[in-house]
N, C-alpha and C positions, 0 to 999 in steps of 0.2 A: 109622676110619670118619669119614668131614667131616658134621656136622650139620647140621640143618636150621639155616636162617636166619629170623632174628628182626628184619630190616631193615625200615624202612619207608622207602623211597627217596623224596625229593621233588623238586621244580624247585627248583632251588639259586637261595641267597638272600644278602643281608650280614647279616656278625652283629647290625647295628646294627637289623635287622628282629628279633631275637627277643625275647619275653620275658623278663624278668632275675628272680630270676639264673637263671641256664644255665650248664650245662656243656660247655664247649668240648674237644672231641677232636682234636690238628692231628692229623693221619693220616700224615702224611711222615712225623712225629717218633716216633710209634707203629710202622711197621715199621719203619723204623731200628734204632729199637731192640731187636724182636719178632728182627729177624736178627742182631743184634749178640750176642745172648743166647746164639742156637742153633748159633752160629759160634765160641763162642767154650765154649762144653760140647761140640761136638762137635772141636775141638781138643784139648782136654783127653780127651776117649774116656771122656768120660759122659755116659748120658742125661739129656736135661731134661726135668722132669716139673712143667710151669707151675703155680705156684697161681693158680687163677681168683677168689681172694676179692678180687683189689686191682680185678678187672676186672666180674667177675660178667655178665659177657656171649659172645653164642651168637657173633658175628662175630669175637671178638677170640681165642675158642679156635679158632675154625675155623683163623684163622690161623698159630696155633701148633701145631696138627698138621700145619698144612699144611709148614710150615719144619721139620718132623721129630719135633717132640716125643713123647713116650713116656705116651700117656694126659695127666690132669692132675691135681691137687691143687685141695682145698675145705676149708673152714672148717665147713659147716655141712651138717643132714642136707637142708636145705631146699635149697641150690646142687648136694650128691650127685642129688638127685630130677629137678631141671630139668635138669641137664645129661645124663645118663640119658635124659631124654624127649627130647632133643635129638638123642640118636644118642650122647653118647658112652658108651665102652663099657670103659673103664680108668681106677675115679678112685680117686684114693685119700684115705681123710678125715684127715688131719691132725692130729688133735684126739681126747686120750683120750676115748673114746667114752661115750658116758653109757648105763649098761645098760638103760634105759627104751628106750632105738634099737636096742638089737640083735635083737629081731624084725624089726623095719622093715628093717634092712641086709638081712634072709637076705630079705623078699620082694621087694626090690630087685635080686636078682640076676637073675630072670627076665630085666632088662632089661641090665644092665652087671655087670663085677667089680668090687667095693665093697671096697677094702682099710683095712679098719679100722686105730687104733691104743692098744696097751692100756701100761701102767704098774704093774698091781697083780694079783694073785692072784682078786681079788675077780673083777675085770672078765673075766677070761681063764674062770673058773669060768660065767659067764654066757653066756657064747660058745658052752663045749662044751656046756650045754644048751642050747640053741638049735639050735645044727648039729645033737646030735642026733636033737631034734623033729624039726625040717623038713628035714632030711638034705642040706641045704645044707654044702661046705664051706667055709667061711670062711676069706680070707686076712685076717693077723693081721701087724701090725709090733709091734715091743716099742719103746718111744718110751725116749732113754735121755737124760737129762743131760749135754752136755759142757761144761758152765759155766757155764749161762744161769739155772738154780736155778730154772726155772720151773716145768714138768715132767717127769717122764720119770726112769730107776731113776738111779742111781749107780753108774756102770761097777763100782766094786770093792766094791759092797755085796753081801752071799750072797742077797739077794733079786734082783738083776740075774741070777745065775747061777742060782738056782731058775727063775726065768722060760725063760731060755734054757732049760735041761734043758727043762721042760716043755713048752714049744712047740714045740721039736725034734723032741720024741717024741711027738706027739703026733696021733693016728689020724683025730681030729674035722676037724681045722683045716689048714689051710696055713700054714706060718713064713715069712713074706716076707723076715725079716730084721729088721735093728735101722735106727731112723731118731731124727734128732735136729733141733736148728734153732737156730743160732749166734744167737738174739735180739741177746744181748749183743755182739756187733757193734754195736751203734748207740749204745754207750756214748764209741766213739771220736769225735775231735776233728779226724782230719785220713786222709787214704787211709793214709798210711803206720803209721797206730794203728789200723787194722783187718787188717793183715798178721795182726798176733801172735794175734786171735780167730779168723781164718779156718781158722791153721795148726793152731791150739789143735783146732777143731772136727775137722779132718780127724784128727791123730793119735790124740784120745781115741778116736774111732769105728775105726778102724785095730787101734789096739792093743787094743781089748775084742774084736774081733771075731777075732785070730789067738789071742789067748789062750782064746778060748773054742773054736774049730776046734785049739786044742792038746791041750783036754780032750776029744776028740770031736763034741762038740756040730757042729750043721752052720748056719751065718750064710750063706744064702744069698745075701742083699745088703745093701749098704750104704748109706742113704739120708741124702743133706747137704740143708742151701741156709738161706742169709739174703741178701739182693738187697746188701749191701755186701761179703760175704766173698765171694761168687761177683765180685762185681766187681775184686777186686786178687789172687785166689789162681792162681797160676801153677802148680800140682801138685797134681793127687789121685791120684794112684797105691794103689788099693786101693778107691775108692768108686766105686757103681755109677751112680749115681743122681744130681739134684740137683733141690731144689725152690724155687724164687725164682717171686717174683711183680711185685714192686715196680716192676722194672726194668720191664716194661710203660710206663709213664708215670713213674718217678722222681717228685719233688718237692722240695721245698726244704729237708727235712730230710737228703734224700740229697745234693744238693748242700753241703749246710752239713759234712756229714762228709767228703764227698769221695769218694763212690760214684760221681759225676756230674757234668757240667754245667748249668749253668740252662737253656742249648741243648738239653739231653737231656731236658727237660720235657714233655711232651706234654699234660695237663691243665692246665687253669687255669678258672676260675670270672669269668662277665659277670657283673656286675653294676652297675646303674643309682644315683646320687648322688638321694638322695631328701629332703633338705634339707641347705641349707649357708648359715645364717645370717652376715648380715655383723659383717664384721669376728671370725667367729668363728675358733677356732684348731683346727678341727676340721668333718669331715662325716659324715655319714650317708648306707649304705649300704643297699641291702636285700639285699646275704649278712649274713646272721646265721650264729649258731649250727648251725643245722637247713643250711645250704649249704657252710659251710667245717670244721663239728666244733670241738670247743674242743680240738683236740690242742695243746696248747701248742711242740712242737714241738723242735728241739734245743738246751733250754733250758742243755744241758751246756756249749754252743758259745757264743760272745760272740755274743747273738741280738737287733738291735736294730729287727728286722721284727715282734716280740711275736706276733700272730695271724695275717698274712699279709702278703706282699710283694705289690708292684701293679710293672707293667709302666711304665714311660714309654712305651716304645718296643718292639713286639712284635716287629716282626720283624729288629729289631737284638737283641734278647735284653737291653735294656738297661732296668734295675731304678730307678723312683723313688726316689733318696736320704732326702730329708725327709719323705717320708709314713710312717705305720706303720699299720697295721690293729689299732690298739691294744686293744680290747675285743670280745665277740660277748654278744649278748643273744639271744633264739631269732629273729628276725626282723632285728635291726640289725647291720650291722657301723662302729663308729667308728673313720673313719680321723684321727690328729692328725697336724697337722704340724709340722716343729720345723728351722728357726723357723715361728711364724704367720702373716706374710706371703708367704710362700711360696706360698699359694692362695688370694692377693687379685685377686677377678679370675677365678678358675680350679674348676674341679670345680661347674660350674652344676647343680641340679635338672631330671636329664634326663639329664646327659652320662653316659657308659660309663665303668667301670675293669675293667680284667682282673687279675684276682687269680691269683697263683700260693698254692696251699696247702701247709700244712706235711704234711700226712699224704695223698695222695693214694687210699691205700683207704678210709679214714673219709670223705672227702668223696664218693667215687664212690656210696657207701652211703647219702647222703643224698637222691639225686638218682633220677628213673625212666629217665629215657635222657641215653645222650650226643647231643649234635650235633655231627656229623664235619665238620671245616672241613679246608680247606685255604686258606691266605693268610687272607683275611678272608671266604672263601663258604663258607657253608653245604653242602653236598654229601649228606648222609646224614643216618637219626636210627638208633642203636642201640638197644635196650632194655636196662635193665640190670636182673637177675634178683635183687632185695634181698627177700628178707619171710625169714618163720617158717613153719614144718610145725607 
């Protein structure tokens, strides 16, 4: 079902008209990408099943069903609820569910299927009370480990297998199946050092799932996705599913590993030089903290951008050498340069830099809407759906 839209279209402008900072949306670079994703899962003969946390907006999922995807994926119960009131109508939450929500999931269902995910005995015990009560059945995924140590059971633990049993068998609920999320992928250093995570992810989930269909048990499906492993994995033979989000807009932590190109960016942050004393060896910016996050970003990787990289040249794709975005305070951002002289003369109070950031979900988080440009016009304003329930 395509939702409603949350657009507020205007008479298109230069970015050099907006407020700073802002968040820039190039829109080419956005479906580019938005197909490149669904082209390349529906190649492979799995569904994609987007996360909306990197995006958090009504027009960018539109788009993503529209390109074929399979429902979408959320972080929170507060993005399940908007997008739901939005029209869609297949999301699944991602995140072992905290039992305080699972009433809230079952009266959500009036509106969409809310596919939770659980971990523990505890949580799965709260579930079937609830469905009970409210005679809602609840679809359930069992969240499992494949290396990332975050969360989720341990394929060869008897509690991985007690869970299975029981969700299997189980008269309350629905068993979606088992899902997992290659994090650890972004611990590589280069594309060809996120093969071995990607592979990793696919076989552990593979082989939990026939050895549990050996014992009877029934794994209805299989649920992957981290935005670098989905970008070099060449075979999933056996999984059904995949949830990437990143890829939407990339950033410079995915370039830095090699999920990406800096071309493949779509996001980046205006922001205005709000003093730059002479002869100093440094300016100030107003992204701070609160516009760009302190993700420090792929600090694994020889990182000599520190908190953000700035464009010389945007629509060359070509990155200032000597500047770094060295520090964030919650309002400042300090750009140094090295050498000093380098911006004698340059970055006056007043002029623009466009910042590419290291984390493009935490930054989109910071911000209320994007402004969709293409080249340097202004075109659109999105909303973007951040708060708390």
């Amino acid at each position: 079902m395509r939702a409603t839209s949350s657009s507020r279209k205007k008479t298109p402008m230069h970015i050099n008209e907006l407020p700073t900072p802002a968040l820039l949306l190039d829109v080419d670079i956005l479906e580019r990408n938005l197909e490149h994703m669904q082209d390349h899962a529906n190649t492979l003969n799995v569904a994609l099943r987007p996360h909306i946390k990197t995006h958090k907006c009504i027009e960018i999922g539109n788009r993503q069903l529209a390109l074929g995807a399979r429902g979408i994926t959320v972080s929170t119960f507060y993005e399940a609820e908007q997008f739901a009131e939005a029209g869609f109508t297949d999301i699944t939450w991602a995140f072992p569910i905290p039992p305080v929500y699972v009433t809230k999931v079952a009266e959500l269902y009036k509106k969409a299927t809310i596919r939770v995910v659980i971990d523990s005995m505890e949580t799965k015990g709260h579930l079937d009370k609830v469905a009970r009560v409210t005679g809602e059945r609840l679809h359930v995924w069992l969240k499992v480990d494949c290396g990332y140590h975050r969360a989720g059971v341990d394929p060869r633990s008897p509690l991985a297998e007690e869970l299975v049993k029981s969700l299997s068998e189980s008269k309350a609920l629905f068993f979606d199946g088992i899902l997992t999320h290659s994090g650890h992928s972004y611990h590589a250093r280069s594309r060809a050092e996120i093969v071995p995570y990607a592979e990793q992810e696919r076989d552990v989930m593979v082989e939990f799932a026939n050895r549990m269909r050996s014992k009877g048990y029934q794994i209805p499906m299989i649920s992957i996705g981290s935005t670098p492993a989905m970008s070099v994995i060449e075979q999933l033979e056996g999984i059904n599913e995949v949830r990437v989000g990143n890829y939407a807009f990339y950033d410079y932590t995915q370039a830095a590993i090699g999920s990406c190109n800096i071309s493949d960016c779509a996001l980046t942050v205006l922001a205005s030089v709000i003093s730059h004393q002479t002869s100093a060896s440094h300016f100030i910016t107003d992204a701070g903290a609160l516009a760009l996050s302190k993700d420090a970003g792929p600090t694994h990787v020889r990182n000599d951008m520190d908190m953000g990289i700035i464009f010389e040249d945007y629509e060359r794709k070509r990155m200032e050498s000597h500047l770094h975005v060295r520090t964030l305070s919650q309002e400042h951002g300090k750009v140094v340069a090295e050498p000093p002289y380098s911006i004698d003369g340059k970055f006056n109070v007043g002029d623009r830099v466009r910042i590419l950031e290291h984390h493009s979900c935490l930054t989109a988080a910071q911000f209320d809407k994007y402004y969709v440009v293409k080249e340097d016009e202004v075109v659109d304003e999105w909303k973007i759906l951040r708060g708390r329930t």
